[in-house]
ZADRENLO-633343 format. One record per residue (C-alpha): residue in one letter; x, y, z. Coordinates in nm, 2 decimals, decimal comma. Example, Ala and Ser with C-alpha at 12.3 -4.5 7.8 and 13.67 -1.06 7.14 Angstrom:
<atoms>
('A' (1,23 -0,45 0,78));
('S' (1,37 -0,11 0,71));
</atoms>
This chain:
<atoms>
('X' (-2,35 0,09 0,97));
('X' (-2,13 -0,21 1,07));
('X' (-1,78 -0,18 0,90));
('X' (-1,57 -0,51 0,89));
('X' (-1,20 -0,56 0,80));
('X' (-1,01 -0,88 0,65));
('X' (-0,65 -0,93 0,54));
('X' (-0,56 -1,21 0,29));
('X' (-0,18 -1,29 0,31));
('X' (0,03 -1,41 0,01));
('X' (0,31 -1,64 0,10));
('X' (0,47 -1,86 -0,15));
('X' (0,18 -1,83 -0,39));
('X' (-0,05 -1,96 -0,11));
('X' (-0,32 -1,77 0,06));
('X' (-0,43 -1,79 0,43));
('X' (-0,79 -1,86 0,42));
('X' (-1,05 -1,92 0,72));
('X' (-1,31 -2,21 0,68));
('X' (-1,67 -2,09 0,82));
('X' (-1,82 -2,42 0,98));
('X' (-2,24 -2,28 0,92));
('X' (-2,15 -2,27 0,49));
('X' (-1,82 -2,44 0,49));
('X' (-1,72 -2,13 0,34));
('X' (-1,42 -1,95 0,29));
('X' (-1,31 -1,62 0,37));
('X' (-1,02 -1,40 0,47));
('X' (-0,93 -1,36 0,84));
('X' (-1,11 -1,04 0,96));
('X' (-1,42 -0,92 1,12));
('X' (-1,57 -0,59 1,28));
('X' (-1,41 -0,23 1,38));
('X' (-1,38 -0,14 1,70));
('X' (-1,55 0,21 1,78));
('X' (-1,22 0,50 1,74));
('X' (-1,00 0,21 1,54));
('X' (-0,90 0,28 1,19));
('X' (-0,96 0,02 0,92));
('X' (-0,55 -0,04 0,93));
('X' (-0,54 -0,12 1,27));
('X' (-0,86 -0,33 1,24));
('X' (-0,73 -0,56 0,99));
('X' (-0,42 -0,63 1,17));
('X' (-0,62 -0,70 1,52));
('X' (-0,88 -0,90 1,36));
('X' (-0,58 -1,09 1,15));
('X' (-0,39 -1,14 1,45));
('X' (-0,64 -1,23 1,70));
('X' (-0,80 -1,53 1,45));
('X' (-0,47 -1,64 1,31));
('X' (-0,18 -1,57 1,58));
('X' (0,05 -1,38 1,38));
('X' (0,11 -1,09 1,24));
('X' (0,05 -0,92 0,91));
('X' (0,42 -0,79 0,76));
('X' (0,32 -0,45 0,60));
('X' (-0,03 -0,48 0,47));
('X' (-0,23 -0,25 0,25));
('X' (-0,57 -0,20 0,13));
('X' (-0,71 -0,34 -0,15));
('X' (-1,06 -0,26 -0,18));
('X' (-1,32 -0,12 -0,02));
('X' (-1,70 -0,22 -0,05));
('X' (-2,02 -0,17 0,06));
('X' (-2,22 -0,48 0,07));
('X' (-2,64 -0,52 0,07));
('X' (-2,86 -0,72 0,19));
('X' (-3,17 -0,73 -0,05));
('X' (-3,50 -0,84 -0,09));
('X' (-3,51 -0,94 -0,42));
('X' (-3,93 -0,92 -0,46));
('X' (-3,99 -0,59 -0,26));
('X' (-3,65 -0,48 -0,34));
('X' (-3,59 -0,38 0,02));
('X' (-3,25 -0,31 0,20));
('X' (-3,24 -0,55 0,48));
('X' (-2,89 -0,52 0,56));
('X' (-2,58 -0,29 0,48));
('X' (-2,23 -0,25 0,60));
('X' (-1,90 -0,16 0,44));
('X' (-1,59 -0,41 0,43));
('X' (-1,20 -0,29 0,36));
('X' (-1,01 -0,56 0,25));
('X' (-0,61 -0,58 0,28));
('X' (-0,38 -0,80 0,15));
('X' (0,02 -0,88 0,26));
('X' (0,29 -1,06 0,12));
('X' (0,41 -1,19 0,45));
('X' (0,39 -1,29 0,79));
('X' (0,50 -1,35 1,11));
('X' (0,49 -1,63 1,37));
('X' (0,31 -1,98 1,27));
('X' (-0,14 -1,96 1,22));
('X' (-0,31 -2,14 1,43));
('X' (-0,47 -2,43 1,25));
('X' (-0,81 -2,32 1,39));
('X' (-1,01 -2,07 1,63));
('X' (-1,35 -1,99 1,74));
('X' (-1,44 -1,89 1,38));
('X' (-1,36 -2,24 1,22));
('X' (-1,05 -2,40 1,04));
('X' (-0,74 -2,16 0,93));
('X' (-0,59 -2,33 0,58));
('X' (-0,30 -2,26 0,34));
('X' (-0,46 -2,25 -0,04));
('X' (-0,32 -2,23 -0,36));
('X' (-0,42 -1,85 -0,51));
('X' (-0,53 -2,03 -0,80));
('X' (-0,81 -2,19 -0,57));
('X' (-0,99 -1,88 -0,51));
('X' (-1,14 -1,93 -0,80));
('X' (-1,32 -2,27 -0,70));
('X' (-1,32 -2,25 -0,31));
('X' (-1,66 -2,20 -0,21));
('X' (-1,69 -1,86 -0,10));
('X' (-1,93 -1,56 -0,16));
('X' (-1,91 -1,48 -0,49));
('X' (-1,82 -1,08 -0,39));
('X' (-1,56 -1,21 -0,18));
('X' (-1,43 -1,44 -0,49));
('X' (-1,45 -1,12 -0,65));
('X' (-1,27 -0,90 -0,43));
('X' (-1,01 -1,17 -0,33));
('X' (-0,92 -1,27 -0,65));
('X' (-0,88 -0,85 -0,71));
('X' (-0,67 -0,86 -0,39));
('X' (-0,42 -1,09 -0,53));
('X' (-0,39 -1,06 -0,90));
('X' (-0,45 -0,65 -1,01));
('X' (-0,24 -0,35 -0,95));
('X' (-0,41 -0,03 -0,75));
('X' (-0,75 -0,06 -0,52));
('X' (-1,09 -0,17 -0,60));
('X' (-1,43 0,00 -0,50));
('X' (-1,74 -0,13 -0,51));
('X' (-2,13 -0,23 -0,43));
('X' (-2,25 -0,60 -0,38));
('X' (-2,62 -0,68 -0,32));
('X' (-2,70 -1,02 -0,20));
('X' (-3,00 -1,22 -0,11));
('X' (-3,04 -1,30 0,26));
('X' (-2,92 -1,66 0,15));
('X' (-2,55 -1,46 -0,01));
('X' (-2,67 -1,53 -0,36));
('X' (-2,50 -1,29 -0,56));
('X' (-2,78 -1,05 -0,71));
('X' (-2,54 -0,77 -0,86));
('X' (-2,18 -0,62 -0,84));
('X' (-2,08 -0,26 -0,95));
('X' (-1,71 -0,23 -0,96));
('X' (-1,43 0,07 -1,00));
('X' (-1,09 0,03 -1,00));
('X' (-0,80 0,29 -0,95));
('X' (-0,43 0,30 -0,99));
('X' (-0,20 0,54 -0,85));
('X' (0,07 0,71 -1,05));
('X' (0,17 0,74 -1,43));
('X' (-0,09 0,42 -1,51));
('X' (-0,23 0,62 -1,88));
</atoms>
């Protein structure tokens, strides 16, 4: 199963987002694990290689597994797991773009009208906004339409 890892940074009430050229989609700077890496050290690599700086303490923020389904036959065509991180800094000046398309500063309020996934709106939007980590299950159509979303959410500590 493919396993991917992004990191959204928070700066100034602005997010670091990374413009897909095929959808003109956005999503956070990450991509897949390297065999032996942990999902930490992928997060920063991934950030660092397609932005040119460097997370300042990250954590995670939720972690998913995502489906590809036929919706008709109701067939898995596709599965992997993404961890998604979030920091509240970094360091050294993005790139303004990279093999992977165009790296922008956004609003956080934008995340909820960027075009995106709608699971990565989801999770994002999570990322930036809640307390504690989420899990969860998307299933999408080949096409990303969003079919379903289970979601849990957890908080550490004295949260009764």
């Amino acid at each position: 199963m493919q396993r991917i890892a992004n990191l959204l940074v928070v700066k100034d009430n602005q997010v670091l987002l990374l413009k897909k050229p095929r959808r003109d989609w956005y999503v956070a700077p990450g991509g897949k694990m390297d065999s032996g890496e942990s999902i930490y050290e992928a997060a920063v690599r991934e950030f660092q290689e397609e932005t040119g700086a460097t997370p300042v303490d990250p954590h995670v923020k939720g972690i998913y597994t995502m489906m590809i389904v036929d919706p008709a036959s109701k067939e898995i065509l596709n599965e992997w797991m993404l961890y998604t991180f979030v920091a509240q800094d970094l360091i050294g000046t993005p790139y303004e773009s990279n093999r992977e398309g165009l790296l922008e500063w956004h609003p956080v309020e934008s995340l909820k009208t960027l075009p995106m996934a709608e699971g990565d709106r989801s999770n994002l939007l999570y990322a930036v906004s809640q307390k504690g980590v989420q899990y969860g299950t998307f299933y999408y159509t080949e096409e990303f339409e969003l079919l379903d979303e289970h979601l849990q959410n957890s908080m550490e500590g004295d949260q009764h």
